[in-house]
Each structure stands twice: as C-alpha cells, then as structure tokens.
C-alpha positions as CSV (number, residue, x, y, z in Angstrom):
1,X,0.0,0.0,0.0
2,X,1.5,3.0,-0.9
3,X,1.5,6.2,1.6
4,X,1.7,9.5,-0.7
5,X,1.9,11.9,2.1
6,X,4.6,10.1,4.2
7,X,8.0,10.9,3.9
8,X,11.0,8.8,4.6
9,X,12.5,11.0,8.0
10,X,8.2,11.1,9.1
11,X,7.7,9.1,11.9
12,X,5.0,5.9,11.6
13,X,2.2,6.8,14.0
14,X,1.5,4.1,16.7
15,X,-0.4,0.8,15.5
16,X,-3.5,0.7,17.5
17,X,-4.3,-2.8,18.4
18,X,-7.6,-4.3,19.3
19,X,-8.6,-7.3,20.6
20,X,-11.5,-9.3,18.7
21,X,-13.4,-11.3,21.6
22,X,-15.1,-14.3,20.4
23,X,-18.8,-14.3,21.8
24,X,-20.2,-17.6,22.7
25,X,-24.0,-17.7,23.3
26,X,-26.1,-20.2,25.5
27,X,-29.1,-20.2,27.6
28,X,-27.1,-21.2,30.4
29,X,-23.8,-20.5,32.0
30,X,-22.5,-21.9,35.3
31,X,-19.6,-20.7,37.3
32,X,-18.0,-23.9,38.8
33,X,-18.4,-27.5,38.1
34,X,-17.9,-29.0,41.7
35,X,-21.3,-30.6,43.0
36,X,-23.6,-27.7,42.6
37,X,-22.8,-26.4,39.2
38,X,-22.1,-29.9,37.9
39,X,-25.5,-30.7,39.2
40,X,-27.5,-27.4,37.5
41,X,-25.5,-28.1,34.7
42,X,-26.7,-31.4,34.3
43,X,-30.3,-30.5,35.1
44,X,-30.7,-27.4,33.0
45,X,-29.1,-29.9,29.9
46,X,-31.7,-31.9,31.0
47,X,-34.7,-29.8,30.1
48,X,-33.1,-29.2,26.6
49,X,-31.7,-25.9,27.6
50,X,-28.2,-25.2,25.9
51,X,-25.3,-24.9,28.7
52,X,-22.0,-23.9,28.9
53,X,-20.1,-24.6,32.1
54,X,-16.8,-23.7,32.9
55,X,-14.1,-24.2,35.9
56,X,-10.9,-22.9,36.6
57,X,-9.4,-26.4,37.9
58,X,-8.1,-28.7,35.2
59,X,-9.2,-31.9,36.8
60,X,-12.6,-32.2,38.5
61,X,-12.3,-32.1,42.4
62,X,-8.1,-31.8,42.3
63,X,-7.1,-30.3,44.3
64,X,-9.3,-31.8,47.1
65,X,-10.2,-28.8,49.6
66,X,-13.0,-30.8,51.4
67,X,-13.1,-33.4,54.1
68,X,-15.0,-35.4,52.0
69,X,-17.5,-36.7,54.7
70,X,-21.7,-36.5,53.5
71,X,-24.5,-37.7,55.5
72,X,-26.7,-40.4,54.2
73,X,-28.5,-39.0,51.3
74,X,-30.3,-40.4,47.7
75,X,-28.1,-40.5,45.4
76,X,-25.4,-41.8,46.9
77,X,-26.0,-45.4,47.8
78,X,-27.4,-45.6,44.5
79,X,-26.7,-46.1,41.0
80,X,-22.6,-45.3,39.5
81,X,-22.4,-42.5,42.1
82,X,-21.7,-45.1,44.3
83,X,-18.5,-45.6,42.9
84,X,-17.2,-42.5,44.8
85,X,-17.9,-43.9,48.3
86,X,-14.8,-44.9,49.9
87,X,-16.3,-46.5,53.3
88,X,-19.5,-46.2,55.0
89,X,-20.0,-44.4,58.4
90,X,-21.9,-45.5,61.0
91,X,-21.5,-43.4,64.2
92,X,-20.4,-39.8,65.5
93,X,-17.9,-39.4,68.3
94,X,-17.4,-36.2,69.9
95,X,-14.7,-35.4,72.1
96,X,-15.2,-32.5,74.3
97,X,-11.3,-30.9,75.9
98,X,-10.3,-34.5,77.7
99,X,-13.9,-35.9,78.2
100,X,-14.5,-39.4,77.6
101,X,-16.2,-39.5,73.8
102,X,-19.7,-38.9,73.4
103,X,-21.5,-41.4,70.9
104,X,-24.2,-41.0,68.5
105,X,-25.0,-44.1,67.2
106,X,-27.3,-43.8,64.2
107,X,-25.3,-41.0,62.7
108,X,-24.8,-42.9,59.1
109,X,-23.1,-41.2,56.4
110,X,-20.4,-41.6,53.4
111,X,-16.7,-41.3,53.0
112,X,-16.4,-39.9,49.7
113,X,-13.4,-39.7,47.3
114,X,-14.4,-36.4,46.6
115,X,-11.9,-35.7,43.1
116,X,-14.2,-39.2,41.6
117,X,-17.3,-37.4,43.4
118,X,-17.4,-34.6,41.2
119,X,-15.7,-36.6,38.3
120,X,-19.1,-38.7,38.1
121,X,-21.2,-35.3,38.5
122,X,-19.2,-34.1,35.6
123,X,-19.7,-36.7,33.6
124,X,-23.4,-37.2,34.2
125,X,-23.3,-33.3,33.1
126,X,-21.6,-33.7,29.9
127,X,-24.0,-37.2,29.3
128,X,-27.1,-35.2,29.5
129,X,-25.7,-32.0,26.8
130,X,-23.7,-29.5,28.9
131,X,-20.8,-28.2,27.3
132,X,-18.0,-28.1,30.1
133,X,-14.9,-26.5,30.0
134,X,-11.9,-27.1,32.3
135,X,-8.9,-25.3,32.9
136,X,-11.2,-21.8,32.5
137,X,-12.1,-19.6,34.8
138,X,-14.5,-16.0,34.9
139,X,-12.8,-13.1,34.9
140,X,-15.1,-10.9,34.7
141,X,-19.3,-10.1,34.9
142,X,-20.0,-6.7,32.5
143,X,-22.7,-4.5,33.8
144,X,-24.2,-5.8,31.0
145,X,-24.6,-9.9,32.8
146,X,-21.7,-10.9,30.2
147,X,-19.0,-13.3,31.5
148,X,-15.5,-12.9,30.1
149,X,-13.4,-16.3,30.4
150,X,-9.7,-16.5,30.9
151,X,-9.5,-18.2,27.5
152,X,-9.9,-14.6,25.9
153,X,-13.3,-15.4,24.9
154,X,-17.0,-14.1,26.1
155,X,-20.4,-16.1,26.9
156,X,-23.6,-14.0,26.8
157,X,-25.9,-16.1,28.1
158,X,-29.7,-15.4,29.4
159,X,-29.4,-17.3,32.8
160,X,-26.0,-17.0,35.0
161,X,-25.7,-19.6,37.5
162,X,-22.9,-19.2,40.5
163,X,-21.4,-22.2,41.7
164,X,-18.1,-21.0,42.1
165,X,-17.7,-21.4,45.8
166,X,-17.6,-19.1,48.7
167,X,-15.8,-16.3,46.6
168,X,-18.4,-16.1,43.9
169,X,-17.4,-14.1,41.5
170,X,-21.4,-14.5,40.4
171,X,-22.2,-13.5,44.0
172,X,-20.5,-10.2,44.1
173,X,-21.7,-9.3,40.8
174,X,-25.8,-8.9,42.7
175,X,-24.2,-8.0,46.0
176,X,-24.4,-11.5,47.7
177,X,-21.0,-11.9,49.4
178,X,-20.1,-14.4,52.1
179,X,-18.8,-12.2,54.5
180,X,-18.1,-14.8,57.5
181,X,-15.9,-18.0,56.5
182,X,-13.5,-20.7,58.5
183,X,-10.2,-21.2,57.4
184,X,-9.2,-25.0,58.0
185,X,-6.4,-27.1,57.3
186,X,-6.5,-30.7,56.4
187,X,-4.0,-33.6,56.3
188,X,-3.9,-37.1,55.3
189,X,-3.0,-39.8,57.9
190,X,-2.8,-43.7,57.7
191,X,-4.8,-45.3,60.3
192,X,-3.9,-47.6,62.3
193,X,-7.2,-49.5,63.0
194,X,-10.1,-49.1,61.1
195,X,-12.8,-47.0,61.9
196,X,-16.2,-46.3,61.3
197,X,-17.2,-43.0,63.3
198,X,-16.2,-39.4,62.3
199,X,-14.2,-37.9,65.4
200,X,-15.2,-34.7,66.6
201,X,-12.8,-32.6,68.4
202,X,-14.4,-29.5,70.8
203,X,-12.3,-27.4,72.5
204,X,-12.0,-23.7,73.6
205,X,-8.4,-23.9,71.9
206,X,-10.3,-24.2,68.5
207,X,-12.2,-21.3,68.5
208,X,-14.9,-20.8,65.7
209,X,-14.6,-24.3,64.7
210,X,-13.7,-27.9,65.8
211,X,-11.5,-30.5,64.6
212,X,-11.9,-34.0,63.2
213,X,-10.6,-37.3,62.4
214,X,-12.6,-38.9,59.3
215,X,-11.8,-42.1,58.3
216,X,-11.2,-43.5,54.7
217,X,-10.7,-46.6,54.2
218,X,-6.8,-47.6,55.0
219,X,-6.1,-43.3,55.6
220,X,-8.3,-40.5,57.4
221,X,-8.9,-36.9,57.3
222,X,-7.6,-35.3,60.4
223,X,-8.1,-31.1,60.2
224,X,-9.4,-28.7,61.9
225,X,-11.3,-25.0,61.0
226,X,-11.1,-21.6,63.2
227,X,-12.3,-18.3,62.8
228,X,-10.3,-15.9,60.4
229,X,-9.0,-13.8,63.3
230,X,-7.1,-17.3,64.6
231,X,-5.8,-18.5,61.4
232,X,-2.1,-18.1,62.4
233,X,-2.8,-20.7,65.3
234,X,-4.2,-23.3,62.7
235,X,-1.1,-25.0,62.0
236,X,-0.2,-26.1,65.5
237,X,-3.9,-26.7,66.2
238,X,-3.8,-30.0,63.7
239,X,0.0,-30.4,64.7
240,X,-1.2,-31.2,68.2
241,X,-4.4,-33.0,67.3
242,X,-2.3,-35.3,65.2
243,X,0.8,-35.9,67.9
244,X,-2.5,-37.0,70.4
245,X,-3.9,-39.3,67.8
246,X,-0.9,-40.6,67.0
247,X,-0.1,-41.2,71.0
248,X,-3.1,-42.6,71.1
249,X,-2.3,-45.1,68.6
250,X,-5.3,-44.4,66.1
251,X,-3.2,-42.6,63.3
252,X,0.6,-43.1,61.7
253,X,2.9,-40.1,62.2
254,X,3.7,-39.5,58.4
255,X,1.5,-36.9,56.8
256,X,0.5,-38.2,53.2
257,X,-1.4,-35.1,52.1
258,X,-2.3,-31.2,53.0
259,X,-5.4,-29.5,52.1
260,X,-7.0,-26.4,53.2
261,X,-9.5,-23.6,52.4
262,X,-12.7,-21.6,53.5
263,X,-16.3,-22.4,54.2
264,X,-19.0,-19.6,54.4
265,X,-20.8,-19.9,57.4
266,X,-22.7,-17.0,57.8
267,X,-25.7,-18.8,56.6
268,X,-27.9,-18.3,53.5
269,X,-27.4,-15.0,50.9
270,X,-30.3,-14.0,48.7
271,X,-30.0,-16.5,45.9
272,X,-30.8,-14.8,43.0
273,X,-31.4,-11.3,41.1
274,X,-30.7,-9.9,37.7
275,X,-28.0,-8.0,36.0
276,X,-30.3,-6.0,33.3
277,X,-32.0,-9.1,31.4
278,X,-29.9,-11.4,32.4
279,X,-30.9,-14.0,35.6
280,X,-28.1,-15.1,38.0
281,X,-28.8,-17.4,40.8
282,X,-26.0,-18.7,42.8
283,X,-25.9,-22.3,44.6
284,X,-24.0,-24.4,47.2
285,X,-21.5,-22.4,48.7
286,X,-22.0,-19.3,46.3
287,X,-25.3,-19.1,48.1
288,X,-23.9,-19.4,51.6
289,X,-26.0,-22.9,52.3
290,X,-22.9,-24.4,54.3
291,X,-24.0,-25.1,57.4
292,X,-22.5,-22.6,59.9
293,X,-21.9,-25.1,62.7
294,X,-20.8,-28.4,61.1
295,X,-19.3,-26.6,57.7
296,X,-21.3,-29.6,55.8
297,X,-22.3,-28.4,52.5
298,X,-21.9,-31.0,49.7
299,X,-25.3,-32.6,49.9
300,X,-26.6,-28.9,50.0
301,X,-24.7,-28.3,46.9
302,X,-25.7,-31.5,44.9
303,X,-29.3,-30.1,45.7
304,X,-29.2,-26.4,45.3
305,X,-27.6,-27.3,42.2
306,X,-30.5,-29.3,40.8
307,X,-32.6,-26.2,42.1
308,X,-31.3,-24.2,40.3
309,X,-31.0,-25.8,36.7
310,X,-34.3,-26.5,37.0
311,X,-35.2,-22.7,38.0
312,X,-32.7,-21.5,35.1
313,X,-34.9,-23.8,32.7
314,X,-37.9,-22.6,33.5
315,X,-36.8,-19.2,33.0
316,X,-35.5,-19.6,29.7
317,X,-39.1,-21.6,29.1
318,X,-40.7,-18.5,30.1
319,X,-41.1,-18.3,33.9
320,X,-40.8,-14.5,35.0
321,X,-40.4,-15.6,38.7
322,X,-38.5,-18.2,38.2
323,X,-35.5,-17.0,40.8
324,X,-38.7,-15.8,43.3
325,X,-39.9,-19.5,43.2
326,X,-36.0,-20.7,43.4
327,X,-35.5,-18.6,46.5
328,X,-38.8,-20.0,48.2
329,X,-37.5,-23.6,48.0
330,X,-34.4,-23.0,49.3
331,X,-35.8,-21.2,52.0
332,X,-38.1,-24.0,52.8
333,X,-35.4,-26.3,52.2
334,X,-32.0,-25.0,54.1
335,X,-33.6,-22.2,55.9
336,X,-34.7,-23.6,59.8
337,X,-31.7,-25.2,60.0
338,X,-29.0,-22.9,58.9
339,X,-30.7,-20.3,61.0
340,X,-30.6,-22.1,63.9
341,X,-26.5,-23.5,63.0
342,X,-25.9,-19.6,62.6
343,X,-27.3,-18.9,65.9
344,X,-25.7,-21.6,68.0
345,X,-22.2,-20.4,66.4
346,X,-23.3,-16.5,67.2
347,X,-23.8,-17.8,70.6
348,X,-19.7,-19.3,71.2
349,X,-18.6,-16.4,69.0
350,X,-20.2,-13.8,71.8
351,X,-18.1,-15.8,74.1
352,X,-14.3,-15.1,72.8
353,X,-15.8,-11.3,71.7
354,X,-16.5,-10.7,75.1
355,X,-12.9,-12.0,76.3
356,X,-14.2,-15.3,78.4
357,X,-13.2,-19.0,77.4
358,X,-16.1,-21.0,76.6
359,X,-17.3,-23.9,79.5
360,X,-17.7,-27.0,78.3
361,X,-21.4,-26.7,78.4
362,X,-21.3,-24.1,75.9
363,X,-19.4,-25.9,73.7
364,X,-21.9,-28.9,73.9
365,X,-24.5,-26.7,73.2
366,X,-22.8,-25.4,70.4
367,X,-22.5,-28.9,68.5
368,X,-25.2,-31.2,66.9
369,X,-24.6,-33.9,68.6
370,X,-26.3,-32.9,72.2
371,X,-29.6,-32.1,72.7
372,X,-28.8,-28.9,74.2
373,X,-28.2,-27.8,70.2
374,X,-31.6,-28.4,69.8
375,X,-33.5,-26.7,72.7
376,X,-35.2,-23.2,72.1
C-alpha cells in the first residue's frame, strides 16, 4: 500500500491494536463445576436448555479442599455414584477438651473420594448435553450480565448460574457476598485400625470451629477449621491434634497429604437477582448454604444445584419468577436449620468477643450432637 503523504524521516504513528473477543452464546452459564454447578448443569441440559459450564481447575475435584465426609442421602448409595464412596460411616464421636467421647450411634453417612465425586457429576453433566470446559475460569461479569473467560473469549448467556464457591465471583456481581468464613487445614494420615465413626474434636483452643478425624478406608482426614481472626494458630492446632492421635495409637505419624481452604458460614445469601436481562442465581456455597456449625455443604450443593438448573430452565421456558420461586425452596429447604446453625455459632462467638473462654457446656451446646443444640 503506498502512503503519498509520508516521507521517509516522518515518523509511523502508533499501530492501535484491538482485541476481537469471540462471543459464545447459551441459555445457560455456570460458574463452577464441583457438585452444585455440575448438578445445575446437568439439570438445565436436561430440560433441553443449551449450557455452557466452565471451571478454573483442570481436573474435577483436584485439588481436594473438602473433608470429604456427607450424611446419608439419595443418590449416593445408589446407581454409579456409588463408585465415589470410599467407606461407610456409622456413628459420630465427639470429644469434648479431655472428656471421655460422646456417641451417637445412628449417625450414618459416606466417605467420599471427593476428586471421583465430582468426576461422576461431571460426567453425568456432559452425558445429558452441557458443554463443560476445564482449565477456564471468569474473569469478569460486564454490567451488561456478560462473562469474560480466561480463555480470551466471552459467553452471553440469558441465565447465569454461580457455583463458584464461597468467593463467587457471580455472588458479588448482585451483592451476595459471604462475609463470614473458616479457614481449615486438612492432612492425610494412615490409620492404624479401622474405623467407622467421624471424630469430633471441641475445645475452647479451637475457636470458631472444631477439629476431626474422618476415616477412609486404610487413611483418614484429620483437620481442623477456626475463625479468620485465629488463622495463624491453625497449624499447630492440627500439629497437636495429630501428635495426640498418634499417641493414642489411632493414626501413623507420616502426613500423606495437605489441604485447606474456606467455608462460608454465615448462613444463607439471597439466591438470586438480575443483571439487566440477564438471571443469576447462585448455589452451594456461592449461596452461603454451608452449614454454619458443622461446615457440611456437599449434599446442599448437589441439591441447590438441581434447584437451580431447573429454575434457570424454567426461566429460559418463560417463567418470569422463576429466581422468586428458586428462593422459596431453598428457604423451605436449608432455611430452619442454617438459621438455627448460625445462631448456636453466634452464641460461642459472643463468648471469645466478650474475652471469656467458653465452658464446656457451651461448647456442647454449640454442636449437633447434644440435645442442648436443639433446645429453644
């Protein structure tokens, strides 16, 4: 091309460059593919809706930031999800400071192996039509409800859903932000008997949580989880649970993995809204359904999640209140006993705000295994 005003001494201006992002379009997008979004995803596909699901990890479940441990629930014993079950759990022991162990018989339950968990979740996803992408993450929610992926491309899609954990970046974008988490830390044991209870650990040294021993099979989850304000303790707090259950002669001293990460437990956000036309409603731990005393929240993932794809499909079918009707069954789903979780941990936090040391009594109170937990 020739350039008739330009002489040789001119300067060339500045080449402006501009980046072309590709635009993907779906009725669907989820945010996260662990056990809520996997499960919307595989709903909303489901109902014929097209999906698009994306998550930042490259594996499903890897790595594992979860102990792994789910009550008794459909699904589970059932069908190739049972695949993911490591060992089955019959009782709860709870330890309060040096007391001999409190025991709940009929406390039945699953060891999962949570990275094959989600694997199978994924995989029932992709079976029904979701399109899921691994190894891509959001980056960012326009004003406009469009996502931009770390892949340089774009989805504009009529429903959002936010599975994407206690950070959501789907939450913030309406407002919904967990504000109160635990920080725990989780390592891998071998046992040295087998065992089928999960070991809970109360003590005043522990403060905003508790820590456990969960058996799996030939290993175990030992962790514990504190308030934010105590993270620096953390460390030594599962250092010292372990050197007593090694004493004890229930674990090995070698430490064969290490784990950590947050739950929300500040109880349930508002679960949906909209970003002009476009719907968002967020699930599992996006939505804050972790429950605020035990930090439990996969079965209330696996559910939300189906919740919520079938909201987002009735939406795209036509549903105006589709998130108004999503909200209503959460709320008569999760909503007694989160509230009352988020009361009984109110109550031990008003303890260590005030500067006393919680009694053991409060403590007891404070856990689901006593019946103090569920008094008025």
């Amino acid at each position: 091309m020739l350039h008739p005003h330009r002489t040789h001494d001119q300067a060339s201006p500045p080449r402006q460059h501009f980046r072309v992002m590709a635009i993907q379009r779906a009725d669907i997008l989820v945010l996260g593919l662990g056990p809520a979004g996997a499960s919307a995803a595989a709903e909303a596909a489901r109902h014929g809706c097209r999906v698009i699901a994306v998550d930042r990890k490259h594996e499903p479940g890897r790595p594992v930031q979860c102990a792994e441990f789910v009550p008794a629930m459909i699904g589970i014993e059932v069908g190739e999800l049972a695949g993911a079950v490591r060992q089955g759990i019959r009782a709860m022991s709870t330890f309060v400071e040096d007391d001999a162990p409190h025991m709940k018989d009929r406390f039945p339950g699953h060891m999962l192996d949570r990275a094959a968990f989600d694997a199978l979740l994924v995989s029932k996803a992709v079976q029904a039509g979701a399109h899921c992408q691994l190894g891509v993450s959001a980056r960012r929610i326009t004003r406009h409800g469009r996502v931009e992926l770390s892949d340089g491309s774009a989805v504009a899609a009529r429903v959002l859903i936010g599975a994407d954990g206690p950070r959501s970046l789907a939450g913030r974008a309406i407002g919904q932000i967990n504000s109160e988490v635990v920080e725990t830390r989780q390592i891998t044991v071998r046992l040295r008997r087998a065992h089928q209870a999960t070991d809970i650990f109360l003590s005043a040294d522990i403060p905003g949580g508790y820590g456990w021993l969960f058996p799996k099979g030939d290993v175990a989850n030992l962790g514990a989880g504190v308030d934010p304000a105590y993270k620096s303790r953390l460390k030594r707090i599962v250092a010292r649970l372990h050197h007593r259950l090694c004493d004890s002669g229930w674990v090995g001293a070698e430490v064969l993995g290490l784990t950590g990460g947050l739950i929300p437990v500040g109880g349930m956000l508002k679960p949906w809204n909209r970003i002009e036309e476009t719907l968002v409603l967020l699930a599992g731990d996006a939505a804050g359904l972790a429950n605020p005393v035990t930090g439990a929240g996969i079965a209330a993932a696996v559910h939300s999640g189906r919740l919520a794809g079938q909201a987002a499909a009735a939406s795209i079918g036509g549903k105006a209140a589709a998130g108004e009707e999503y909200e209503e069954e959460l709320d008569s789903v999760f909503r007694v006993a989160l509230e009352r979780a988020l009361r009984r941990r109110r109550e031990l936090a008003a303890t260590y705000q005030a500067g006393f040391t919680p009694e053991k009594a409060a403590l007891r109170r404070g856990w689901i295994a006593y019946p103090e937990y569920w008094a008025v």
